[in-house]
N, C-alpha and C positions, 0 to 999 in steps of 0.2 A: 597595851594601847590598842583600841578597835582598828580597825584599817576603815577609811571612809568608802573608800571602792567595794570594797563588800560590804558594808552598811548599806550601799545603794544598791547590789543585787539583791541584799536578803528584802529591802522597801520594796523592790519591782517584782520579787516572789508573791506578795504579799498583795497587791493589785492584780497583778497576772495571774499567777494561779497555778502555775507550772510553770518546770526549770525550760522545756523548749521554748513558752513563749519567752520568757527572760534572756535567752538567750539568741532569740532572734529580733528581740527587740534591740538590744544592745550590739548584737553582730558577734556574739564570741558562738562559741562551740559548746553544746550540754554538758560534755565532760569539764570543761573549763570552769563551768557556770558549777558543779556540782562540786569540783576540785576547791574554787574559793571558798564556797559557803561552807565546808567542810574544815578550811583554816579559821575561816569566821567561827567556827564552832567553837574551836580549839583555843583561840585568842580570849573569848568569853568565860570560858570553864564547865558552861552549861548546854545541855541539850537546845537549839534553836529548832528542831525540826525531826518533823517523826515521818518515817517513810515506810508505807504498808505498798510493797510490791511496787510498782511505778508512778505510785504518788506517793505525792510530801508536801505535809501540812506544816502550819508552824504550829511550835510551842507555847504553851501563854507565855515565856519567858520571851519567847520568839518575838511573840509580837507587841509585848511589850519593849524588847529594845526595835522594835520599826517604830514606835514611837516615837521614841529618843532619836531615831536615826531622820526622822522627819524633820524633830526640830533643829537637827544641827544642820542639816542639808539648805533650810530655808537660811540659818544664818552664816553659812558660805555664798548663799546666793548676796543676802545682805551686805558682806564683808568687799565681794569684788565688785558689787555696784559704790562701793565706795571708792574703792581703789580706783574704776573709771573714772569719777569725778575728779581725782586726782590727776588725771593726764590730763593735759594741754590738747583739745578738739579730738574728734570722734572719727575713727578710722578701724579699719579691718571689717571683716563680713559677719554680715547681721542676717541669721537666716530665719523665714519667715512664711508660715504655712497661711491657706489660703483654700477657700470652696471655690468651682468655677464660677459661679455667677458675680461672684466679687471680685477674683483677679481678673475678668473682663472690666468691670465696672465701675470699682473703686481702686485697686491697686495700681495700675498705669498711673495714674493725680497721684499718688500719696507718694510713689517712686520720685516722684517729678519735683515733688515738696521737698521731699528729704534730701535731694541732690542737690539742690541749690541753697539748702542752709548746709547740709553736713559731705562735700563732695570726698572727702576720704574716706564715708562708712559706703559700705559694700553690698548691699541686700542680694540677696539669693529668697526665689519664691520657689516653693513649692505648692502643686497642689493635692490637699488631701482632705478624705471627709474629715468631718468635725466627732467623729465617732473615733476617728484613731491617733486625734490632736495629741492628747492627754500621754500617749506614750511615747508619743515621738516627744512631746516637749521634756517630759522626765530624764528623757537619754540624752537628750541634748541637741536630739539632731533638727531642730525647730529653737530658737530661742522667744519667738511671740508669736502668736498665730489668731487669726480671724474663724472665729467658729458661732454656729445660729442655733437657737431653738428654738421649737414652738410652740405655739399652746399648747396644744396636746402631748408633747413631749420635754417637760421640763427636765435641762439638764441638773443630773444631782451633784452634790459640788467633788471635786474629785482630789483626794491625799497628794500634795505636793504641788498642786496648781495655784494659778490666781486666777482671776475674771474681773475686768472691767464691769461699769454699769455701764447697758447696753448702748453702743455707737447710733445704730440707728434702727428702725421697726418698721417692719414691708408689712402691707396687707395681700393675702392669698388671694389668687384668683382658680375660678372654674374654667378652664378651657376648653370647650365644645363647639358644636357648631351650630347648637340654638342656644339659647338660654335658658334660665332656668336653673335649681339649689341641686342640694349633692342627691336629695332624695329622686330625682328626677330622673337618675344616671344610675339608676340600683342595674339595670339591664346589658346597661351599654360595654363595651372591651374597654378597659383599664390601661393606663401608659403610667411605668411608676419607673421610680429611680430601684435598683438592686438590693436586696435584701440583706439586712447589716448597716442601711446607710440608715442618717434619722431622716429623710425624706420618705425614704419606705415607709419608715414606721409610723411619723407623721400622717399621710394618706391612708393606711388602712385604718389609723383609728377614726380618720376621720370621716369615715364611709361609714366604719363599725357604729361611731354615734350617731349617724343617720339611719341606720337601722339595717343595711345591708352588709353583705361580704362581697367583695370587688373580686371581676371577673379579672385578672390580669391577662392580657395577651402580650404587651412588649415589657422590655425591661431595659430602660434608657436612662444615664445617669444625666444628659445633656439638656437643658430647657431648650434651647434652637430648635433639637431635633423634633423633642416631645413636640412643642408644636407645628413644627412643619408636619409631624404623623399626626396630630389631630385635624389638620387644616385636610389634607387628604383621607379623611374617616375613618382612622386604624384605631380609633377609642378618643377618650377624653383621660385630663390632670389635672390636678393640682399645679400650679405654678405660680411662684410668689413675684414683687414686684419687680426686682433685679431679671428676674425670668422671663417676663415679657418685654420688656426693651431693648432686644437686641437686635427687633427687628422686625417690618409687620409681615402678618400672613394671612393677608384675605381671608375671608370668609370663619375666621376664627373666632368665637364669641366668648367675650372673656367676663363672667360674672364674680362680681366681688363677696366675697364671703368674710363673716365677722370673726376671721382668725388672721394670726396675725404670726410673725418669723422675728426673732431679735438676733441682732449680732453684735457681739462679745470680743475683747480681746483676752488670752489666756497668756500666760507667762508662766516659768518656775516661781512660786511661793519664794518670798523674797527680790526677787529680781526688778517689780514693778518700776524701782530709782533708778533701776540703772540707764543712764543718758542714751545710751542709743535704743532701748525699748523706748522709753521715753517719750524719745524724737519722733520714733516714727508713729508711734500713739498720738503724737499731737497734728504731723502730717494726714493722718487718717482723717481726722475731723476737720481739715482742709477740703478734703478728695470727696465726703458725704453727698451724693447727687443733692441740691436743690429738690422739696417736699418730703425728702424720708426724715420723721424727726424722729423722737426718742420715747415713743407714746410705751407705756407700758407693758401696754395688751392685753 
């Protein structure tokens, strides 16, 4: 019989791409992570993984049982959304990833919701980009999370997830201190989120499809700040609509562009029934500010 725990390291070998990251995804020890997959071998009968010097790829055999080990992972997920339904009201911590601009703007309202239908479920927020959703939620240590993309950066769908259709759809703004499109700004200092985030990567393409390469001088993941440093001329950004309502800042000129940010809920594959994702899925579309609707983009 497979062991399901190493089913799930050899699946997050197979995304990840290396035993360190698997093993710091999960929180175990390389040797640990090398040790199981090596019983997982042995339980199997067949080679899972071939290792030239400090890498190790899978097997076709390999990854054909990360297949299998997909589909049975989703229908564990399936199995204890049922067994919740079967308790008597919703209780224990419900933990729950989040970008800043949302747990400023939407999550306080949806916390608010969800207390006063489910006051025994627990939420725990974290924040994290939406770039590194997908592995926190695999390991467990997120069970639904708030994640966006953009036009220019459609998320591709990810082994082991789910995604809602999109909650809600912000329009991008230019933040300068004149107006004027992105081609205007080919010269000017650049304020972007860090590289790795899909904000980064959002804004350079989208400079690149205006025909330039952005000068960066700062690297700020915060919209507050970004525009407080554009308001005192340290460059211009991109900032979406969650982004500019936190607060105004003179003399800041905010032009709308025809791009657009959507936001998603992600869960374990499988998990979408279960009553306390649920809940607060339905909480969520309570909390949606007034004018963000669910335009496409």
């Amino acid at each position: 019989m497979l062991d399901v725990r190493r089913l799930r390291l050899l699946r997050e070998l197979a995304h990840l791409g290396t035993i360190a990251a698997v093993a710091d995804s999960l929180s175990f020890s390389p040797s640990a992570v090398s040790q199981q997959l090596s019983a997982l071998e042995r339980e199997a009968g067949v080679p899972l993984l071939e290792r030239t010097g400090r890498r190790v790829a899978l097997t076709p055999a390999g990854r054909n049982l990360v297949r299998h080990a997909e589909a049975v992972l989703e229908r564990l997920e399936q199995a204890g959304a049922e067994l919740a339904h079967a308790r008597q009201g919703l209780a224990g911590p419900l933990r729950i990833g989040t970008y800043p601009s949302a747990a400023r703007a939407i999550i306080p309202a949806a916390l608010a919701e969800l207390a006063g239908r489910h006051p025994g479920l627990v939420p725990m927020v974290t924040e994290v980009d939406p770039a590194g959703v997908a592995a926190a939620v695999r390991a467990g240590e997120l069970d639904v999370a708030l994640v966006h993309e953009y036009d220019l950066v459609p998320v591709e769908p990810e082994p082991g997830l789910a995604v809602t259709a999109p909650l809600f759809t912000e329009p991008m703004y230019l933040a300068a201190l004149s107006p004027g499109g992105l081609a205007e700004q080919r010269e000017a200092p650049w304020i972007m989120a860090p590289l790795g985030t899909l904000c980064h990567t959002m804004a350079q393409r989208a400079c690149e499809a205006a025909g330039f390469t952005p000068q960066v001088r700062h690297w700020i993941d915060d919209f507050t700040t970004v525009l407080a440093l554009v308001a005192v001329g340290q460059g211009v950004a991109l900032v979406p609509h969650l982004g500019v309502t936190a607060g105004a800042h003179p003399g800041v000129v905010l032009t709308r562009l025809p791009m657009y940010r959507r936001t998603r809920t992600a869960f374990r594959a499988g998990a979408g029934t279960h009553p306390a994702v649920a809940a607060f899925i339905a909480a969520l579309h309570t909390a949606v500010p007034a004018g963000l609707g669910n335009r496409a983009g």
